[in-house]
Structures are given as structure tokens and as C-alpha cells.
Backbone as CSV, one residue per row, in Angstrom:
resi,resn,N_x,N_y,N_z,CA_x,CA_y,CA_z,C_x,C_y,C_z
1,UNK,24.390,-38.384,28.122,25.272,-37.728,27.183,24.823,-37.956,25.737
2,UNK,24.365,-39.214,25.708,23.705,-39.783,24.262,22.866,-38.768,23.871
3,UNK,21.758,-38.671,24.447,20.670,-37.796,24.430,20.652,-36.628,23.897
4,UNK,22.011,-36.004,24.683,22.699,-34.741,24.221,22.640,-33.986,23.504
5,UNK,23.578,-35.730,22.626,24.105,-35.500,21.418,23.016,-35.179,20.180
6,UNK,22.174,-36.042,20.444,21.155,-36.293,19.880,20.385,-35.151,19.372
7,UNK,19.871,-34.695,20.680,19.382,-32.775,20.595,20.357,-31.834,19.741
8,UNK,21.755,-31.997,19.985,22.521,-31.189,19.459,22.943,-31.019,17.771
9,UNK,22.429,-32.272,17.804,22.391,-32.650,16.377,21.270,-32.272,15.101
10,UNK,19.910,-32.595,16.286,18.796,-32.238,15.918,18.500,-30.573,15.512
11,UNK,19.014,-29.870,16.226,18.361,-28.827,16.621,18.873,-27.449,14.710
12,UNK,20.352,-27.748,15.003,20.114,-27.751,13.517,19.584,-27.380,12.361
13,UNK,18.799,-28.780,12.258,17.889,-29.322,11.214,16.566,-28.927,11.458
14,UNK,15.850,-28.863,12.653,14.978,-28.270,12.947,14.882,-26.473,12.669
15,UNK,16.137,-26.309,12.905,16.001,-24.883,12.770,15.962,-24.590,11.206
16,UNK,16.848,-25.250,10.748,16.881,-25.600,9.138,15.324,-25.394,8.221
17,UNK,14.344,-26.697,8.503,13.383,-26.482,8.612,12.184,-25.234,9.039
18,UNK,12.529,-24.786,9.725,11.797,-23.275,9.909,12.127,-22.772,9.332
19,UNK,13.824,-22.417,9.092,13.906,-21.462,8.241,13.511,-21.553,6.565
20,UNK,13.240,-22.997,5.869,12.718,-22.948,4.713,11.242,-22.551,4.710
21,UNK,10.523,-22.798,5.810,8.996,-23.120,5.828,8.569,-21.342,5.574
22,UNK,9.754,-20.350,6.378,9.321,-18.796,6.612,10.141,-18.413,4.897
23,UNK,11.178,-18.982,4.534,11.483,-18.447,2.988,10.593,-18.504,1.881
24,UNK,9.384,-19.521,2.128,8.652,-20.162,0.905,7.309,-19.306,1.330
25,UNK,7.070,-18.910,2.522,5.834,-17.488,2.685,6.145,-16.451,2.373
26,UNK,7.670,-16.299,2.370,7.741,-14.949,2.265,7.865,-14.825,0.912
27,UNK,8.282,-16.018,-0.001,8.379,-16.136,-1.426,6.521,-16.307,-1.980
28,UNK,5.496,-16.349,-1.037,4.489,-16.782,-1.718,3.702,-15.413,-1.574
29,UNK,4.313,-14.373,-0.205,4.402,-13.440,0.130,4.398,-12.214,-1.255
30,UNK,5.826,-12.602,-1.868,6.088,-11.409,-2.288,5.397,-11.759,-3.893
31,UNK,5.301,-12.757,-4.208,4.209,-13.391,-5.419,2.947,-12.081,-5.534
32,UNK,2.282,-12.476,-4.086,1.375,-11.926,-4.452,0.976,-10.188,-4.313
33,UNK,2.470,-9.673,-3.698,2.274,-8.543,-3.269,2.358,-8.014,-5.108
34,UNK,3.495,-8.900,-5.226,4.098,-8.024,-6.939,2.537,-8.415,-7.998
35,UNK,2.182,-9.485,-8.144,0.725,-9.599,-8.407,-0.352,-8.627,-8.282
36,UNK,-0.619,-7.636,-7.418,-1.489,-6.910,-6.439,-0.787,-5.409,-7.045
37,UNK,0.482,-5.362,-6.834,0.858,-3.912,-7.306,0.796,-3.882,-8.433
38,UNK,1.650,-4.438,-9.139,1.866,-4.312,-10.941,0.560,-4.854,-11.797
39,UNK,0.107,-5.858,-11.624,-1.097,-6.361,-12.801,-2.690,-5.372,-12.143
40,UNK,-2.728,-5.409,-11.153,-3.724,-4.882,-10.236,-3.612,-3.440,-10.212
41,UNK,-2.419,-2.895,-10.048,-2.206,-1.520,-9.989,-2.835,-0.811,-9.027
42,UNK,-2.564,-1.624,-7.455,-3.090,-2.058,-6.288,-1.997,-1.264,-5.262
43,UNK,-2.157,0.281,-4.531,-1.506,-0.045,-3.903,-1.620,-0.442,-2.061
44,UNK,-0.578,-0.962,-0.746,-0.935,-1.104,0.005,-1.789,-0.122,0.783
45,UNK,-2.214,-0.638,1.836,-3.478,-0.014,2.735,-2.495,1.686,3.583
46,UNK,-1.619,0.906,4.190,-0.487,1.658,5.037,-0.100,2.825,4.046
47,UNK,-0.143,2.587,2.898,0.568,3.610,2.020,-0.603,4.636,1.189
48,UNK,-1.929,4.766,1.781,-2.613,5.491,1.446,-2.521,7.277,1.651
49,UNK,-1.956,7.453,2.910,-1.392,8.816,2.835,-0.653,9.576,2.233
50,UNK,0.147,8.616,1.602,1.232,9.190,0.718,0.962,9.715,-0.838
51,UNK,-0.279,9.009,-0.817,-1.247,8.995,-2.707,-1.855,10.282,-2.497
52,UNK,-1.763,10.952,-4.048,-2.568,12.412,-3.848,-4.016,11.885,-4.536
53,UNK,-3.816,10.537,-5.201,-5.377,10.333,-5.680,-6.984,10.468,-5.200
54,UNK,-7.412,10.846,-5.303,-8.204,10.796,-4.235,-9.194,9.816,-4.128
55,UNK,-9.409,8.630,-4.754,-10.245,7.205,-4.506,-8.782,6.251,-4.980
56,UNK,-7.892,6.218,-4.243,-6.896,5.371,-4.935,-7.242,3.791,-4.813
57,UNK,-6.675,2.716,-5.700,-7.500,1.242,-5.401,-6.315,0.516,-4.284
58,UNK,-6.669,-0.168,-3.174,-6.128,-0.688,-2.223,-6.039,-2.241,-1.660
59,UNK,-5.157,-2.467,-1.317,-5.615,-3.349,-0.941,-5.108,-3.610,0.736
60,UNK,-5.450,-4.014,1.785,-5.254,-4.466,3.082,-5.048,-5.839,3.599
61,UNK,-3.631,-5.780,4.396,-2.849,-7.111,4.474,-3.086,-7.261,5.976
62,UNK,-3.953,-8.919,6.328,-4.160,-9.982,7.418,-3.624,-10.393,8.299
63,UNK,-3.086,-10.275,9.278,-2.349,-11.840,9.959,-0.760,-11.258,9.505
64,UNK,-0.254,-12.270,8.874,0.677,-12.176,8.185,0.674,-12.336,6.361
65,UNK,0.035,-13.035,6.056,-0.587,-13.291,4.707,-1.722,-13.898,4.003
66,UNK,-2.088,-12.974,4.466,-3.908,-12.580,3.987,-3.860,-11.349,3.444
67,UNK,-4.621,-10.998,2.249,-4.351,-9.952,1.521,-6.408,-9.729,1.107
68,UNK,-6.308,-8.705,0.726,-7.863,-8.068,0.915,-8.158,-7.173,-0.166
69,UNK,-8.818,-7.317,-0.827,-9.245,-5.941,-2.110,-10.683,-5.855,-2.209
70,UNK,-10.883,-5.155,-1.874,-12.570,-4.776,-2.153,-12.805,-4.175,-2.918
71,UNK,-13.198,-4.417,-4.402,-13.386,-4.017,-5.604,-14.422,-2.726,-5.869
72,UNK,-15.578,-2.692,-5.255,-16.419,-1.782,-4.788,-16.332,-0.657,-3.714
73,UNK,-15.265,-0.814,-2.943,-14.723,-0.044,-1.865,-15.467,1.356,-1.832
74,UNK,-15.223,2.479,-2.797,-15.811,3.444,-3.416,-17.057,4.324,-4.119
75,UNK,-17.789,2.793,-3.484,-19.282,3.358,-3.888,-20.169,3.645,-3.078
76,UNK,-20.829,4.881,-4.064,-22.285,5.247,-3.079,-22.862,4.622,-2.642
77,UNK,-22.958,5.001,-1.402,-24.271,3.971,-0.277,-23.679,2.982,0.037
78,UNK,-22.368,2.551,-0.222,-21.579,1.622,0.803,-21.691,1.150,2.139
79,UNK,-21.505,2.545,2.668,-21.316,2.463,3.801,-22.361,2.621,5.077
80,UNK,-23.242,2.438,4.204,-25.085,2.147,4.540,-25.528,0.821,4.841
81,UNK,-24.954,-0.232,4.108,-25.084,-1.580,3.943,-24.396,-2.006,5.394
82,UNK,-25.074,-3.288,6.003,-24.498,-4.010,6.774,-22.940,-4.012,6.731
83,UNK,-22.411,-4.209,7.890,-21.151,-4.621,8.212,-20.919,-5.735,8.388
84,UNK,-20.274,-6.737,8.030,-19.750,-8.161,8.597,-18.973,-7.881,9.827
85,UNK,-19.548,-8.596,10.340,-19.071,-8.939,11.902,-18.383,-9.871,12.354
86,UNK,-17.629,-10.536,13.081,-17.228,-11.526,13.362,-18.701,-12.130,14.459
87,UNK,-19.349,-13.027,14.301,-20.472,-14.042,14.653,-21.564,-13.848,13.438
88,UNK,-21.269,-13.215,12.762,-22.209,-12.861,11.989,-22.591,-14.237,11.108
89,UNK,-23.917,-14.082,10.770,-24.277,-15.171,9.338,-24.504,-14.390,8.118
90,UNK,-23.308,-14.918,7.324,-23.558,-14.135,5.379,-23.922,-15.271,4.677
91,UNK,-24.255,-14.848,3.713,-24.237,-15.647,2.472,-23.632,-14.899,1.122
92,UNK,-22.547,-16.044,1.153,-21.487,-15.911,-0.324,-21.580,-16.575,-1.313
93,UNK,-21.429,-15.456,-2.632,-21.162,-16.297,-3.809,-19.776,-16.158,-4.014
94,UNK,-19.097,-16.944,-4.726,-17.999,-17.107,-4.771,-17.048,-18.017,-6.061
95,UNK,-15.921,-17.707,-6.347,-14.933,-18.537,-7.303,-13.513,-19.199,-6.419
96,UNK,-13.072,-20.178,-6.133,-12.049,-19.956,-5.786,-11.033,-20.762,-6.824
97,UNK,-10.066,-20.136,-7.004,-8.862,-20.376,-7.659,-7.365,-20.661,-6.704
98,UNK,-6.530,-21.599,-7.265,-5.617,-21.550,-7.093,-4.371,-20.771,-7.606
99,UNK,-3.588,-20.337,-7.093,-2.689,-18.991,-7.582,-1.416,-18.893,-7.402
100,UNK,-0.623,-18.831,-8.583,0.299,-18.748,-8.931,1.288,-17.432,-9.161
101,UNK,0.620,-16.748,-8.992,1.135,-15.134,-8.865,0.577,-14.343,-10.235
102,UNK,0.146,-15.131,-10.846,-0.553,-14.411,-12.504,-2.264,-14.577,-11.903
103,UNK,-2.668,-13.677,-13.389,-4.401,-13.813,-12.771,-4.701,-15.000,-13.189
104,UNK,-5.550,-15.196,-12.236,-6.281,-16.754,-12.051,-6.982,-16.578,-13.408
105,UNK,-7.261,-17.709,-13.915,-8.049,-18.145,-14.994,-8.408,-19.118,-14.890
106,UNK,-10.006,-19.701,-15.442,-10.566,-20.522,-15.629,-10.036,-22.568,-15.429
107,UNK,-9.122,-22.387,-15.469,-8.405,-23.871,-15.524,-7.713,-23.932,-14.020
108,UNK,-7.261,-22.803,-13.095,-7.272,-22.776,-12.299,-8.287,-22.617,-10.825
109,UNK,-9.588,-22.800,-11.335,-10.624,-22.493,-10.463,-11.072,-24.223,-10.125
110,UNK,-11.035,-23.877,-8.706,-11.189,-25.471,-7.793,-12.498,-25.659,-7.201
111,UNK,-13.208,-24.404,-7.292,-15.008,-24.820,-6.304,-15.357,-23.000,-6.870
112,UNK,-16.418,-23.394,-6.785,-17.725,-22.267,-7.178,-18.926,-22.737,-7.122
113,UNK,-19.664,-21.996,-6.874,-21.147,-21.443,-6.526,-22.152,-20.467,-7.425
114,UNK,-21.185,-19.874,-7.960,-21.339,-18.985,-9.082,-22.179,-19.277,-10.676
115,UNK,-23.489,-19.658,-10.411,-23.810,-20.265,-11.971,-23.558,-20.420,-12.771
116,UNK,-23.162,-19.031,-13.463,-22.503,-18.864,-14.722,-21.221,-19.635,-14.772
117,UNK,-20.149,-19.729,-13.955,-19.409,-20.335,-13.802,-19.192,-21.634,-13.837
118,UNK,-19.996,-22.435,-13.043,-20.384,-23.751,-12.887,-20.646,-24.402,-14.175
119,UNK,-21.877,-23.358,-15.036,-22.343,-23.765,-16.224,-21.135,-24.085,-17.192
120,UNK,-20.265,-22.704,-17.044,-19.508,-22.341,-18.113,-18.176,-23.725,-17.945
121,UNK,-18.363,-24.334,-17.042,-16.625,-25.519,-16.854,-18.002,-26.924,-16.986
122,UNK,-18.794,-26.675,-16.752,-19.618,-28.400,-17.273,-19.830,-29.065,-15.927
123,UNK,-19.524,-28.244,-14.723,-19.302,-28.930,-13.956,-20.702,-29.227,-12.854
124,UNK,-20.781,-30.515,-12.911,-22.225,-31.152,-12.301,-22.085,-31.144,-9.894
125,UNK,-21.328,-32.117,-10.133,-21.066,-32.184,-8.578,-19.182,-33.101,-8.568
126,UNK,-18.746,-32.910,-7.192,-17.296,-33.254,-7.039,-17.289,-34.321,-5.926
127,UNK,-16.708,-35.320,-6.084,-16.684,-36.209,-4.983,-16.109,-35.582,-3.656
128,UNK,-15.514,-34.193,-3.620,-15.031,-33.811,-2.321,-15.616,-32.183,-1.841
129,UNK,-16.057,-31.876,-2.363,-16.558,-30.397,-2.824,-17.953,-30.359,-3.174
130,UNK,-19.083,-29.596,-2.433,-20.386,-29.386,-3.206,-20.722,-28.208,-4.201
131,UNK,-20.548,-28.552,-5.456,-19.851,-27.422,-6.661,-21.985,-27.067,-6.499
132,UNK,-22.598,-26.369,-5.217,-24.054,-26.353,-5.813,-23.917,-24.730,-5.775
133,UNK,-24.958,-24.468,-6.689,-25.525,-22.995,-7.029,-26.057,-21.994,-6.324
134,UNK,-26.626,-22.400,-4.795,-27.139,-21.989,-3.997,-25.673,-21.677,-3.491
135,UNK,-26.234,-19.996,-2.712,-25.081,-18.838,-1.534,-24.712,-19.962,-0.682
136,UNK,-23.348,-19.424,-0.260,-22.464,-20.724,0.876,-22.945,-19.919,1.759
137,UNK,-23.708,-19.932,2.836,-23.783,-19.602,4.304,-22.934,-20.227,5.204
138,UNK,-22.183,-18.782,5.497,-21.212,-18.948,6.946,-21.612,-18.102,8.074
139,UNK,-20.891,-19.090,9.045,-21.138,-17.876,10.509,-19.884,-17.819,11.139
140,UNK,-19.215,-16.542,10.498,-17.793,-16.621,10.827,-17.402,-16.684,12.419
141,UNK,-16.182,-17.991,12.639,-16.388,-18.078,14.131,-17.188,-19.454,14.432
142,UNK,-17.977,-19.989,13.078,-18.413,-21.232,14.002,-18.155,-22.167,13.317
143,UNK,-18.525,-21.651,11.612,-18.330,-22.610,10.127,-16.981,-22.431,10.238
144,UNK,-16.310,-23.857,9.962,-15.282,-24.346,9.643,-14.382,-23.619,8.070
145,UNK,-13.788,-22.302,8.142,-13.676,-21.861,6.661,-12.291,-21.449,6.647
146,UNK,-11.556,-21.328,5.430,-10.459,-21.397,5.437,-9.672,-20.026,6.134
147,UNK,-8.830,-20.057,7.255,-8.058,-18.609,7.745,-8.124,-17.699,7.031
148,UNK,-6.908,-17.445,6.057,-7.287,-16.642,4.951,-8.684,-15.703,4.839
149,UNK,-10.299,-16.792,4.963,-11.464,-15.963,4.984,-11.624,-15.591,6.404
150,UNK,-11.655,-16.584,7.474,-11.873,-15.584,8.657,-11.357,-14.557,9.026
151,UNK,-10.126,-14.524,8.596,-9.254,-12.912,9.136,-9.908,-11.918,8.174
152,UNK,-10.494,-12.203,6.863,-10.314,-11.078,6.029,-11.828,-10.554,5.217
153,UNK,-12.906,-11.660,5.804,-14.599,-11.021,5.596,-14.516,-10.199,6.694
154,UNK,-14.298,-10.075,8.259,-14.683,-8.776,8.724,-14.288,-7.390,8.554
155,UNK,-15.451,-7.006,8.919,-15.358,-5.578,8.295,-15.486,-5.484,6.997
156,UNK,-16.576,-5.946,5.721,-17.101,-6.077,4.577,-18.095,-5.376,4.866
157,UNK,-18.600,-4.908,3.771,-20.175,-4.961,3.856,-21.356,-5.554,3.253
158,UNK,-22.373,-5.971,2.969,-23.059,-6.567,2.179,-23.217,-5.787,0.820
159,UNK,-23.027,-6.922,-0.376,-23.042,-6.574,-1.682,-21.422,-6.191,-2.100
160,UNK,-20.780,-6.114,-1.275,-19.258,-5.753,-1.617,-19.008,-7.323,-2.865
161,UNK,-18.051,-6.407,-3.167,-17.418,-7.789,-4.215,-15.633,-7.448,-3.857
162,UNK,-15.490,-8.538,-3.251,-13.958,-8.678,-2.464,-13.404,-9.799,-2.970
163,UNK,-11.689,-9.783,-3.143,-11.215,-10.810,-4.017,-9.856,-10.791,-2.782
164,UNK,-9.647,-11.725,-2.213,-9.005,-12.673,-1.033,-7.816,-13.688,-1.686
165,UNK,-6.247,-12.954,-1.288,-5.632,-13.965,-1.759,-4.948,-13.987,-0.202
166,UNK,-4.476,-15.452,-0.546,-3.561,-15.997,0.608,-2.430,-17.143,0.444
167,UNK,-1.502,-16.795,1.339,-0.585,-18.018,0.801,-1.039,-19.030,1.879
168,UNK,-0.139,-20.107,1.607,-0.441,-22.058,1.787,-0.783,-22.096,2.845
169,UNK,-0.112,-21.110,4.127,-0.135,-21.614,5.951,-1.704,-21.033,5.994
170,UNK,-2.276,-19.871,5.407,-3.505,-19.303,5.443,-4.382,-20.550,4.911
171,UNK,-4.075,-21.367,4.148,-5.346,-22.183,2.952,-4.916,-23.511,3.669
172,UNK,-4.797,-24.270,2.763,-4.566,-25.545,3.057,-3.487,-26.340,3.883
173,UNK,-2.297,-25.624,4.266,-1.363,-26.168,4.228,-0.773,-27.090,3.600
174,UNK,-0.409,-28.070,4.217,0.065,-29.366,3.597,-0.955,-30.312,3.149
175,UNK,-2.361,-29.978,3.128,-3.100,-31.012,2.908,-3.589,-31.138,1.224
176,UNK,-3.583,-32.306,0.445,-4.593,-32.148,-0.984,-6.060,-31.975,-0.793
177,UNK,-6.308,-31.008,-0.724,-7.938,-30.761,-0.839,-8.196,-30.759,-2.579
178,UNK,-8.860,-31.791,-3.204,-9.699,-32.099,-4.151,-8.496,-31.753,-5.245
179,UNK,-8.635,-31.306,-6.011,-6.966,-30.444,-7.360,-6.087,-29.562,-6.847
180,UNK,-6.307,-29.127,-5.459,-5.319,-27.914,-4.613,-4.419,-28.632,-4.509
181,UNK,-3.103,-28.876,-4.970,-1.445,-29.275,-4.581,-1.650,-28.686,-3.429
182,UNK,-0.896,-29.383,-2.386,-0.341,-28.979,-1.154,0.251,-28.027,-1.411
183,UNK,0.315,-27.110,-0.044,0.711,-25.940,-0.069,0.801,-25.043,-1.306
184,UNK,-0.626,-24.590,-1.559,-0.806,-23.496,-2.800,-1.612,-22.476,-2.434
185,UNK,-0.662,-21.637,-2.901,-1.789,-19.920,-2.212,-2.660,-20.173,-3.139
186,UNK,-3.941,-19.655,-2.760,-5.079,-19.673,-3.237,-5.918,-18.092,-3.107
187,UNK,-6.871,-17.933,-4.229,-7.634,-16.446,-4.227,-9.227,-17.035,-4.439
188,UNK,-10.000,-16.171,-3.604,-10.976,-16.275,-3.677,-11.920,-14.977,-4.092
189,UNK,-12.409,-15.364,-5.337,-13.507,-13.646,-5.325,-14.619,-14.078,-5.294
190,UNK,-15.013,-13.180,-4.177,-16.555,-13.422,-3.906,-17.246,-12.032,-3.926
191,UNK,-19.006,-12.605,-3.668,-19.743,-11.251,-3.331,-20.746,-11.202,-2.168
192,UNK,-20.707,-10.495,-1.426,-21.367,-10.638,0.097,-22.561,-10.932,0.025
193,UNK,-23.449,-11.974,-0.697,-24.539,-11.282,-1.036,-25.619,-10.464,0.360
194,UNK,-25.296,-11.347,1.436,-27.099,-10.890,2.502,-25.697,-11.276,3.665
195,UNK,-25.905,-10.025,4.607,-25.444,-10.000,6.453,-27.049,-10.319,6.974
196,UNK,-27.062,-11.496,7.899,-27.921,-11.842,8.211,-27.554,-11.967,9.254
197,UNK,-28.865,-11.400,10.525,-28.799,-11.219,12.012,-29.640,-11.393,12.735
């Protein structure tokens, strides 16, 4: 009967708990949707039929929150270039920032690869992070990389320049990775440089 009680008591609070954990995605959710529409002037993927534009800028939503913009989407000979695949090996350059629902800026950027970048913050090497200059080679599917990127490099193509936001359950979760606060959506813009096969 103890036991019971115990469960009955629990269950609750547990539920309690879920229900904050799904309010604070859907709040990190709508951050970045309003981010994406209004400053971006971005609209969703689903809602492309409805636009009379005819190259309108888009963006395409992951999982549940993984969000996708391919900045280049629209250019000649695009669709000539390699495809990212899921097993595939790329090599990325990249910025990643932490994100707050405004555009990322410079004081918010946590790892890069990006020279100019690197140069431009002073930054040599990180006791948790290899801040080096050389393309990150992944093989999506085997390299260990954050959700957020596995759901949302396939189907790229090489040379694309794609900018990847995601909230906390996509990135880190609960963990401090290097200046990332626990649970912080994070954006990543990168550029595909080489699909390698």
C-alpha cells in the first residue's frame, strides 16, 4: 500500500516535469521560428505553395527542432554538385554560436574553423575544443556530431552555405560543453566545402 502511495504521489511531479521540459522547446521553438521569419524574412518550407514569389527564401524544419536554411539554395549549377548523403564523408567549415533568438554575433561564437574568424577573436587553441583551421571532416552516421547536424546536412550539396539552428534537446542538452550554458539552442553556419566518396 506504501508503495502505492508513493507512485501516486510521484507520478504528478513526474508528469509536472515533462510538462516543463516540452514548454521550454516549444518556447526555444518559437524563439527561433520568430527569429527565422521576421529578422530573416524566412518563410517555412510547408508554406511554399502559397508564395507567388518565385525564388522565395526558406527555411526547412527537422525532427522536431532542427531548423535548416540554405543560403545558396537558388543557384546555378546547384544542383550539379554532390549531394550529402547520410554515410557520406564532407568536409566543413564552420562558426558555431550560441543563440538567443537575436542574430548571433561575435561574443556569442563557441568553436570555429573558419580563419578569418579564429584570427579575428585571437583565438589560439581551447582546453575542450580544437579551435584548428583545417575543414572538420565528418561521416555522418559514424562521427559523433551534434543531432541538430545529423538530421539536417542530408540532402545539402557541396559548396552550399547552410546556417542550422536548434534548440537544447537537439545540442547539448543538459551538459556544459566549454562556454555553452546548459541547455542553449545553438546555430551553426557552415559551408560544405568537398562530398567525398
Amino acid at each position: 500500500m506504501r508503495k502505492i502511495l508513493v507512485i501516486l504521489f510521484l507520478l504528478p511531479l513526474l508528469a509536472g516535469c515533462k510538462d516543463k521540459e516540452e514548454d521550454i522547446l516549444m518556447s526555444e521553438h518559437d524563439k527561433i521560428v520568430k527569429f527565422l521569419t521576421s529578422s530573416r524574412r524566412l518563410i517555412a518550407e510547408e508554406d511554399l505553395g502559397n508564395v507567388i514569389d518565385s525564388e522565395p527564401p526558406f527555411y526547412s524544419t527537422f525532427g522536431r527542432y532542427a531548423y535548416r536554411h540554405i543560403v545558396n539554395y537558388y543557384d546555378a549549377g546547384r544542383e550539379a554538385k554532390p549531394i550529402v548523403y547520410w554515410g557520406d564523408k564532407i568536409e566543413i567549415r564552420f562558426t558555431a554560436y550560441t543563440f538567443t533568438g537575436s542574430a548571433p554575433s561575435n561574443s556569442a561564437i563557441y568553436w570555429s574553423n573558419v580563419p578569418s574568424v579564429i584570427e579575428q577573436l585571437g583565438k589560439k587553441s581551447d582546453n575542450t575544443l580544437d579551435w584548428s583551421k583545417e575543414p572538420l571532416q565528418i561521416t555522418l552516421g559514424t562521427t559523433p556530431i551534434l543531432k541538430g547536424l545529423e538530421l539536417t546536412l542530408p540532402g545539402c550539396h557541396e559548396a552550399d552555405s547552410v546556417q542550422v539552428f536548434m534548440t537544447s534537446s537537439l545540442a547539448y542538452g543538459d551538459e556544459i560543453i566549454n562556454v555553452v550554458p546548459k541547455n542553449s539552442m545553438v546555430a551553426w553556419y557552415m559551408k560544405i566545402e568537398k562530398v567525398l566518396r
